[in-house]
ZANUVEX-626715 format. One line per 8 residues: number of its first residue (from 1); their letters; for each residue z negated, y negated, x negated of C-alpha. Coordinates in pm, 1 decimal, decimal comma. Layout:
N
NUM) A) Z Y X ~ ...
// end
This chain:
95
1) XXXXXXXX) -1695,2 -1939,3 4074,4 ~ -2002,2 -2103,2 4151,9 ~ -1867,2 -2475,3 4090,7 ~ -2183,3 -2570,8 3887,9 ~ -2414,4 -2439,2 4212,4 ~ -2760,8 -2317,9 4014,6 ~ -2911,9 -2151,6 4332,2 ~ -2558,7 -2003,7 4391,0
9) XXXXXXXX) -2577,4 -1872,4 4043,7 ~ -2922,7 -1779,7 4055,3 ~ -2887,1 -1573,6 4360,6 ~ -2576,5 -1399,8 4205,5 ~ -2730,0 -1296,3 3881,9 ~ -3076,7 -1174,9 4118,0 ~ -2837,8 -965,7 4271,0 ~ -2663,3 -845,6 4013,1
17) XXXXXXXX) -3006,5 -748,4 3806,9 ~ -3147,0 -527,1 4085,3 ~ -2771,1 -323,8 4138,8 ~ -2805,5 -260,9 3771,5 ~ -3118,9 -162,2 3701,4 ~ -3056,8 122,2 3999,0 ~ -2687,7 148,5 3861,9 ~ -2850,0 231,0 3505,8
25) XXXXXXXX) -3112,0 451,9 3627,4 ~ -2856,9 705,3 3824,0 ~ -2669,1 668,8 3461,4 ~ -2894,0 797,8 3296,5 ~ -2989,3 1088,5 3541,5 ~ -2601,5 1181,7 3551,2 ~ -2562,1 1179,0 3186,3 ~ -2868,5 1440,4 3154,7
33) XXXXXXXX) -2767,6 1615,9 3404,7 ~ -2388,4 1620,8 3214,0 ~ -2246,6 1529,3 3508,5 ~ -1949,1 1319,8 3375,9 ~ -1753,3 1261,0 3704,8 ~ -2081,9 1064,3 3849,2 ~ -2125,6 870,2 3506,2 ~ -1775,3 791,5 3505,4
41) XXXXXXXX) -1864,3 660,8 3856,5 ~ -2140,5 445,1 3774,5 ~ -1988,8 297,8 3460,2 ~ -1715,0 190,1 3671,0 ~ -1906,7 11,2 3865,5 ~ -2127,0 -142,7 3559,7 ~ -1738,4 -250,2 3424,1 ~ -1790,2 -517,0 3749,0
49) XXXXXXXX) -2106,4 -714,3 3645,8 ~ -1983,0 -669,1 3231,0 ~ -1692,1 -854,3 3367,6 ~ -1905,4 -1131,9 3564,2 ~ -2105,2 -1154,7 3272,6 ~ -1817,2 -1239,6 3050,6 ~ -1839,7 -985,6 2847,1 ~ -1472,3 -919,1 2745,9
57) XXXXXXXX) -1496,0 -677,7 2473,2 ~ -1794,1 -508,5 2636,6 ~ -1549,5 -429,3 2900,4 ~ -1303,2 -277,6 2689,0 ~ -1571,9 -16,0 2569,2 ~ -1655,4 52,7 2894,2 ~ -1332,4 103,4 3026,2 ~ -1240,2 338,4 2739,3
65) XXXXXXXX) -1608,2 511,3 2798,2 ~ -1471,6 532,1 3147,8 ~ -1166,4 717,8 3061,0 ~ -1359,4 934,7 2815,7 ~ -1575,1 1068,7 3068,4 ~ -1341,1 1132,6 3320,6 ~ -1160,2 1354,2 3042,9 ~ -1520,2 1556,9 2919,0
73) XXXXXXXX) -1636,9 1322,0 2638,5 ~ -1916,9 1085,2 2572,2 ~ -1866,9 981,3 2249,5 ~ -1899,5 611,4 2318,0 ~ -2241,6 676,4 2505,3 ~ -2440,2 507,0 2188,5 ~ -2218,3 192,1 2227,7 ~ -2225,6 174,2 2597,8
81) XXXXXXXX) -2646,7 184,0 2598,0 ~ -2614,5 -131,0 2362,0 ~ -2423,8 -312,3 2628,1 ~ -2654,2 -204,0 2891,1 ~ -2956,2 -328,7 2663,3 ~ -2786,8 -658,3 2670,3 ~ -2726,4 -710,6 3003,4 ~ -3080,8 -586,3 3123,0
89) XXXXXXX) -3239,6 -837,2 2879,1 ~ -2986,0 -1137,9 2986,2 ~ -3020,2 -1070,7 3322,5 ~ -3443,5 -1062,6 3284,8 ~ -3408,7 -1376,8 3130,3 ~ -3224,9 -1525,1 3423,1 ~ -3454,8 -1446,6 3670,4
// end
């Protein structure tokens, strides 16, 4: 995508760092708050920057965290907070 542009990549992965960190934050609220519908949300739109990341089987556990939600469950919460760990720390390191 970026055609070996550093800035371009730089800029992308800035971006992408601040949406998450919010992103994560209104997780986290939702999932207190046991409001799966939102979480299901928000995870959806974490599946986006997993996927920009390269993080294929990430994505898979998101997407089936995704579907649990939406059907009452959270049962791959534990796993989905690991991949969030790893993109907040890869993405701090980018900056």
């Amino acid at each position: 995508m970026s055609q070996g542009d550093r800035e371009f990549e730089k800029k992308i992965l800035s971006v992408a760092s601040q949406e998450l960190k919010e992103e994560v934050k209104d997780f986290n609220i939702a999932i207190a708050q046991v409001d799966y519908h939102q979480a299901a949300q928000l995870v959806h739109k974490i599946k986006h920057k997993i996927s920009l990341l390269g993080m294929e089987k990430s994505y898979e556990i998101a997407q089936a965290f995704e579907e649990q939600l939406n059907n009452g469950s959270e049962s791959l919460l534990s796993d989905f907070r690991v991949i969030l760990e790893k993109m907040i720390t890869f993405l701090q390191e980018s900056e």
